[in-house]
N, C-alpha and C positions, 0 to 999 in steps of 0.2 A: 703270299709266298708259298709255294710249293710242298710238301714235307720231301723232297727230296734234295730240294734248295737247302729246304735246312739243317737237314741232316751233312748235304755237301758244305756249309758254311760253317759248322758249328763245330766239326771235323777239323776245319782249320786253323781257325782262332787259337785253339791251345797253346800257339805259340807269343799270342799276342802279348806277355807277362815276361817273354825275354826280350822286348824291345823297348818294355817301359819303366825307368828305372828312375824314382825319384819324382814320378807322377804327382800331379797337383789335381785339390780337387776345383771341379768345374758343378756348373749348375745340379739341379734337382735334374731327373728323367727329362727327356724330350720326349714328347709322343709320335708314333710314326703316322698321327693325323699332322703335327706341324711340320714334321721332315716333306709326309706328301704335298701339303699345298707349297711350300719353298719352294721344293722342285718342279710344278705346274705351277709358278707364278714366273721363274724363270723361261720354262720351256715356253710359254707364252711371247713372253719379252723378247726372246730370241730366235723365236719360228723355229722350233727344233721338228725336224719329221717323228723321228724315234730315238728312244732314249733307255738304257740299263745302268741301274743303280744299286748298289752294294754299300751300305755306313757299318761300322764295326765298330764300337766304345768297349773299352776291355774284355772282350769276349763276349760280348752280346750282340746281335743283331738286331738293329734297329730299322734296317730297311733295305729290303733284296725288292726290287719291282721291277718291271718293265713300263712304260710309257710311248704312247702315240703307235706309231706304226714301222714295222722293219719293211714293208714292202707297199707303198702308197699304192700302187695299181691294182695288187689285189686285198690292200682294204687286211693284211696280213699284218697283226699287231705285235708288238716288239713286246718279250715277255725277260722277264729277269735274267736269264741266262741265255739272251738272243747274240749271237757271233758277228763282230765287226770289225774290221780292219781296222788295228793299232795303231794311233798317231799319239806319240810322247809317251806312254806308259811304258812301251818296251825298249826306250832308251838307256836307261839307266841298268837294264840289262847286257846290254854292249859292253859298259864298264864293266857291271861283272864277269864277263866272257875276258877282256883284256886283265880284269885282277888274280882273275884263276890263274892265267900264262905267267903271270907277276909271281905268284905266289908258288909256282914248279920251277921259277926258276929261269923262265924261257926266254924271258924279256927285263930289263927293269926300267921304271917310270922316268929314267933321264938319257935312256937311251935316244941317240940321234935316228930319226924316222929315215931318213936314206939307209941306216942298215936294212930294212923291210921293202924298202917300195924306192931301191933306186932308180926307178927310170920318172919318178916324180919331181921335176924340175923346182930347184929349190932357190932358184937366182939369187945365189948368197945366200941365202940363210941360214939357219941350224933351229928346229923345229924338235920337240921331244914328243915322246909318248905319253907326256903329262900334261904338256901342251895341247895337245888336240884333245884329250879325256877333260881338260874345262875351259875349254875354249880360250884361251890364250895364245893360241897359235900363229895370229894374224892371216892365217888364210883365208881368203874369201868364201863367201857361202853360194854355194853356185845358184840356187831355189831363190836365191834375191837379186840375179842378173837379168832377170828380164827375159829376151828371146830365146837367150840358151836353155832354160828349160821349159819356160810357158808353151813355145811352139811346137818341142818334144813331147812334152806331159804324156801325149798319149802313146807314144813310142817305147818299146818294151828296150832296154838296153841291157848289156854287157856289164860287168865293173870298170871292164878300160874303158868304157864309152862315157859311164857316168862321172870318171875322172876326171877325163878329154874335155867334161864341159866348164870345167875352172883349172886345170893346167893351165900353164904360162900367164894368165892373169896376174893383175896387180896385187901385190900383198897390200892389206888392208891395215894393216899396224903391223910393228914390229914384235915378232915372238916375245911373248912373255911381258909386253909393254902394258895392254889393257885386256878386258875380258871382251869379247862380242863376239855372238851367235854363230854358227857357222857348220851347218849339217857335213860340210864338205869333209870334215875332222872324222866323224863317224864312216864314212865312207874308207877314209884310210885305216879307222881300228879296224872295219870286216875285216880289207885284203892283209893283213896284217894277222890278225887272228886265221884267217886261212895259210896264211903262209907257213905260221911258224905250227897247227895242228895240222896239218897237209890235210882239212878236209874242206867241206863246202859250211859258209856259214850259217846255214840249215842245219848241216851235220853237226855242227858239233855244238850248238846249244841245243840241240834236241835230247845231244848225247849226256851234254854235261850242266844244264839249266830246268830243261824241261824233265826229262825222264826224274830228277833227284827230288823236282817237288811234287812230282807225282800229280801233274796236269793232263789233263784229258781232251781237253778242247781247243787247246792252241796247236796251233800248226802255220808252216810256211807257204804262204798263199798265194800264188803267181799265174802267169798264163795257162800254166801247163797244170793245175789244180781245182778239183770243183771239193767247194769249202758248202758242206751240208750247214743250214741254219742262216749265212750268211745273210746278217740285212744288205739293202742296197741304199748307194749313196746320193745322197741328194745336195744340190746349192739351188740359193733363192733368186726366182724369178718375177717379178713385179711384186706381187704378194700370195705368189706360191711357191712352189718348187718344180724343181725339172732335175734330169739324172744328171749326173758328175760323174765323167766320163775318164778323167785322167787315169793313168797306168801305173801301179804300184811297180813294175816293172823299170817305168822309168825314173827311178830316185835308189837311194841305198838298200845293199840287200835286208836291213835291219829295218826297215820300212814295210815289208814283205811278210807283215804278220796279220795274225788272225785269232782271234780271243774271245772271250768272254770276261764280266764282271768277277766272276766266281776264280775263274784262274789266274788273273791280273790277282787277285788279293793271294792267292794261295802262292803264286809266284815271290810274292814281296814277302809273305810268313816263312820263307823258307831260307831267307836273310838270317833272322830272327833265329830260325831253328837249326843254324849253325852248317846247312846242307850245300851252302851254294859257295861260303866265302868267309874264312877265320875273321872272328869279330875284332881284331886289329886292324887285318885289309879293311871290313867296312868302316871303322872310324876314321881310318885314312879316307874313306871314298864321302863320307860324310864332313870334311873339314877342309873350308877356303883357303887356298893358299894363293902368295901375291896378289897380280892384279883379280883373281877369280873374288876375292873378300869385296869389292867393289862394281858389284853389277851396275849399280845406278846412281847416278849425283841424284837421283830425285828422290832416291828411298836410302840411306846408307845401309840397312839392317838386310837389303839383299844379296846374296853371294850367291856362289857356285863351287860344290863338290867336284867330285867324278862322275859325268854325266846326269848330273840331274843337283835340280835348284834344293836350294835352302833359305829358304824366307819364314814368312812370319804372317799369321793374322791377330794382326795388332799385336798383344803383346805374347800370343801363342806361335811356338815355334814351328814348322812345318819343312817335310822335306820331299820330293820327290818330283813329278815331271808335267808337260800337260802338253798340247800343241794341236796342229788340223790342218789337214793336206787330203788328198782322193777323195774330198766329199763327207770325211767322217771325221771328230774330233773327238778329244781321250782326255782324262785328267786323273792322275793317282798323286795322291797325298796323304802323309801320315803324319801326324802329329805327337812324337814323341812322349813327350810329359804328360798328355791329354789323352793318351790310349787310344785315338782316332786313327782309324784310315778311311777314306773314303774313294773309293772307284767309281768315277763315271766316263761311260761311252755312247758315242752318237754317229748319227749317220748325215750328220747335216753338218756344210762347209762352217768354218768361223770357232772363234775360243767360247761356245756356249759348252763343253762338257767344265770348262776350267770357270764359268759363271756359275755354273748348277752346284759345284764343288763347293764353291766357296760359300753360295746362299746353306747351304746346309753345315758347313763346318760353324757359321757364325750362329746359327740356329742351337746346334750342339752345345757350343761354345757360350750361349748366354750374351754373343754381342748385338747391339743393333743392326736390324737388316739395311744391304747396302740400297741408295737411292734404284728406284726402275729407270733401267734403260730408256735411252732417250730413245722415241722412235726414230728410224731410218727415215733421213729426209726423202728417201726414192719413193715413201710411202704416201707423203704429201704432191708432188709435184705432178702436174697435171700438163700430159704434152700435147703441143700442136704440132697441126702434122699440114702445113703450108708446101703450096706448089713451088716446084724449083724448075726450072727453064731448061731449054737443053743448053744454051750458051751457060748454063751457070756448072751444070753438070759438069762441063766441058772442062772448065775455068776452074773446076776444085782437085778434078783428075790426080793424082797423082802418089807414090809411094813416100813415105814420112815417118823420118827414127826418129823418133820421144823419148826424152832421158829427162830425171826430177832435178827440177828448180833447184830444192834447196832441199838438206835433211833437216827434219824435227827432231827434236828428241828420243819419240819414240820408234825413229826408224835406224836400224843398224848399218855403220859404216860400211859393210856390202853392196847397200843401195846407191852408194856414189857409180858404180858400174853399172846401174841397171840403165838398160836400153829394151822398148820395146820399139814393133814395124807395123806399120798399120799403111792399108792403102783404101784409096779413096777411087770407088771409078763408077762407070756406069751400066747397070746392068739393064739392058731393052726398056730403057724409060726410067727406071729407078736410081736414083741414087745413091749408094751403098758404102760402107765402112766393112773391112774386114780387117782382124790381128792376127798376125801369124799366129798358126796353130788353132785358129778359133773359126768358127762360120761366119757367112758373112750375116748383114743385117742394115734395112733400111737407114739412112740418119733424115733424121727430121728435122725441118726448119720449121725455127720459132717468130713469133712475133717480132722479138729484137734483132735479127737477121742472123742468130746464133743457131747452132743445131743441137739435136739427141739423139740417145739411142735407149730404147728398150730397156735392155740389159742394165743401164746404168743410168738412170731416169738423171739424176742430180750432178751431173756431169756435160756440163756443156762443152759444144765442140767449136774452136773458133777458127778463121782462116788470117794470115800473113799474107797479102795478095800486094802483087808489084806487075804494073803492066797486063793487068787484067787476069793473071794467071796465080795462084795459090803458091808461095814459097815457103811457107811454114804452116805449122796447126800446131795448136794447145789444147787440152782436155782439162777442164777445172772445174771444181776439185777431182784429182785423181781417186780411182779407190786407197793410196794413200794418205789421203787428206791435204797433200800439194802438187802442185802444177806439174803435168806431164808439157814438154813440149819440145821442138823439135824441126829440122830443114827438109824442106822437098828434095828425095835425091835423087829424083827417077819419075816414069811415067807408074802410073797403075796397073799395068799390064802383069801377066803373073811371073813373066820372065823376071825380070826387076824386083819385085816383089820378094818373090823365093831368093833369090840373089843374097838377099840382105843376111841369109843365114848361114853362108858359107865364109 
């Protein structure tokens, strides 16, 4: 670690003594040799490209590093305070942007959301501003509809466009009836917080989040911005990586950040340090109410604040956010009674910053570490790549909406909407699969007369054929872990294809 890291980190801690009240004691020292192997036994397990790590136990620093690489191609290593595109850590910053407006006055938490955003189609219902700050709203999550935003992703949109893609949708629970996920909620705090401070949602956490805790290297990240330092995003290809290309543009403007380790902590010490939100507002933002006390029949001890979780490792309490979207994934948590916070950020698709978090919180913590990751079956399966006929080309042709089987448990009732399009056609002799929004890509037949792809090794592709012609296809296991499938409703032509989005 740097002496400038630590002079920047040690700087900020001071405050870490007004968030911990009634602290329990935990283990003897950890060494920052057993914090490092944790986190390279993780980053391992999880193929992380690059990775920035910050641990904080009552004012000490126990581990600012950087890991792997911020830029694979040139071999450019990711160092402790490397800049990445926020997923989940700058969440719970939204609520404080909406408790501020709470707290002048401007809004209050049981206000009806049509007074802000009424051309937002409410078919019935009555939806509050406490509602969507913990997700009780029943609104759908547009980012688990499938075509609406997969095939966007890369498309830089508006707020009414990012609205447009779950307007008039099915409500997914009754307001206030259960808790489920739902970024669509966040979307309405921005245009709401812009509404009611008449500025841009940039503006005014700059104004009133950034500027007061005295961050230096966050900023609002979008087309129109070149972010010095910035690593680049990667998702996993066979058993490497290739770049991740989705658009921060197209999802919420609170999604449109850029950060570092160092100011993700300094951001959350300033909770603490009374500068962002009177510590009344934060206990309201830190405490379940109704359905939000009830995350999960499989854990009870899970809930939800205002904007960000409250959970628990084992019998340590924890509170703050984690997620992963454009290629990079985020985890901040802090651990009240335990004086922990722990910041990690990555550049690599999947919940590995929220694995690295926790391998080192249980490390801090004195608990047994959790079992390794099983490997990714894509990692074992070995494809065949069998000739296909042109009568068979012919006979698979065609354009096919896939929607899931059944939900799991761990998938949120948004997913009952998800619909993806995929078409099957022939390109000068090949066979090919494409998904809206995506490239196309060989499918390979296997021994058993089933197909693959590349991209998704462990994933067969099967055909519904009637009369020599293909009327359905199935994908099993999905990367959901169940069955995508679905009817022919078209030729494979791009006419048809595109069609399916309008």
């Amino acid at each position: 670690m740097s002496g400038q890291s630590v002079r920047l980190v040690c700087g900020l801690v001071i405050a870490v003594a007004l968030m911990v009240a009634g602290s329990t004691p935990s283990r003897a020292q950890v060494t920052a040799g057993e914090l490092d192997g944790a986190v390279r036994r993780v980053i391992g397990e999880e193929r992380v490209a690059g990775a920035s790590v910050l641990v904080v136990r009552r004012g000490e620093v126990l581990l600012h590093a950087g890991y792997g690489y911020a830029d694979l191609g040139l071999e450019a290593a990711s160092k402790d305070e490397t800049v990445y595109h926020v997923v989940g850590p700058m969440l719970p910053f939204t609520g404080v942007a909406v408790m501020q407006l709470v707290e002048r006055g401007a809004i209050s938490l049981d206000d009806n959301i049509s007074k802000f955003v009424p051309e937002f189609p409410m078919q019935g219902h009555r939806v509050t501003v406490r509602q969507l700050l913990n997700h009780t709203s029943g609104i759908v999550d547009y980012h688990y509809l499938g075509d609406a935003i997969e095939a966007t992703s890369r498309e830089p949109k508006a707020l009414d466009e990012v609205m447009a893609l779950y307007a008039g949708k099915k409500w997914v629970n009754e307001p206030g009836a259960k808790w489920d996920w739902s970024i669509s909620g966040f979307q309405l705090l921005v245009t709401i917080v812009e509404r009611l401070s008449g500025e841009s949602f940039a503006g005014y956490v700059q104004k009133n989040i950034f500027a007061p805790a005295g961050v230096k290297q966050t900023s609002y990240c979008d087309d129109l911005s070149l972010v010095h330092g910035l690593s680049h995003a990667y998702r996993h290809f066979e058993k490497g990586f290739v770049p991740a290309f989705e658009n921060d543009m197209a999802y919420n403007a609170d999604l449109r950040f850029c950060s570092t380790v160092g100011d993700i902590y300094a951001l959350w010490r300033a909770i603490g340090e009374k500068k962002l939100v009177k510590p009344e507002t934060w206990a309201t933002m830190t405490t379940a109410e109704g359905a939000a006390a009830h995350m999960s029949a499989a854990d009870p001890k899970a809930q939800y604040g205002f904007a960000m979780i409250l959970n628990h490792e084992e019998e340590h309490r924890r509170i703050g956010q984690h997620g992963s979207l454009l290629g990079y994934s985020g985890s901040l948590y802090d651990f009240p009674e335990d004086g922990l916070t722990i910041v990690v950020l990555t550049n690599t698709e999947g919940q590995n910053a929220y694995a690295i978090s926790r391998a080192i919180s249980r490390a801090v913590l004195g608990l047994p570490a959790l079992p390794a990751a099983a490997a990714k079956a894509s990692d074992e399966v070995k494809l065949e790549d069998r000739a296909v006929s042109a009568d068979e080309r012919t006979a698979l042709n065609g354009t096919f909406v896939l929607k899931l089987e059944h939900l799991t448990d761990g998938l949120h009732d948004s997913f009952l909407q998800y619909r993806k399009t995929y078409r099957v056609f022939d390109e000068d002799g090949r066979l090919m699969i494409q998904a809206l929004g995506e490239g196309p890509e060989r499918l390979l037949k296997q021994g058993d007369g089933a197909f693959a792809r590349r991209t998704a090794p462990a994933g067969h592709v099967t055909f519904a054929m009637k009369d020599g012609r293909a009327t359905g296809m199935k994908i099993e296991p999905s990367g959901f872990g169940v069955a995508l499938s679905g009817e022919r409703v078209g030729g494979g032509d791009p006419k048809t294809f595109h069609e399916q989005l309008r």
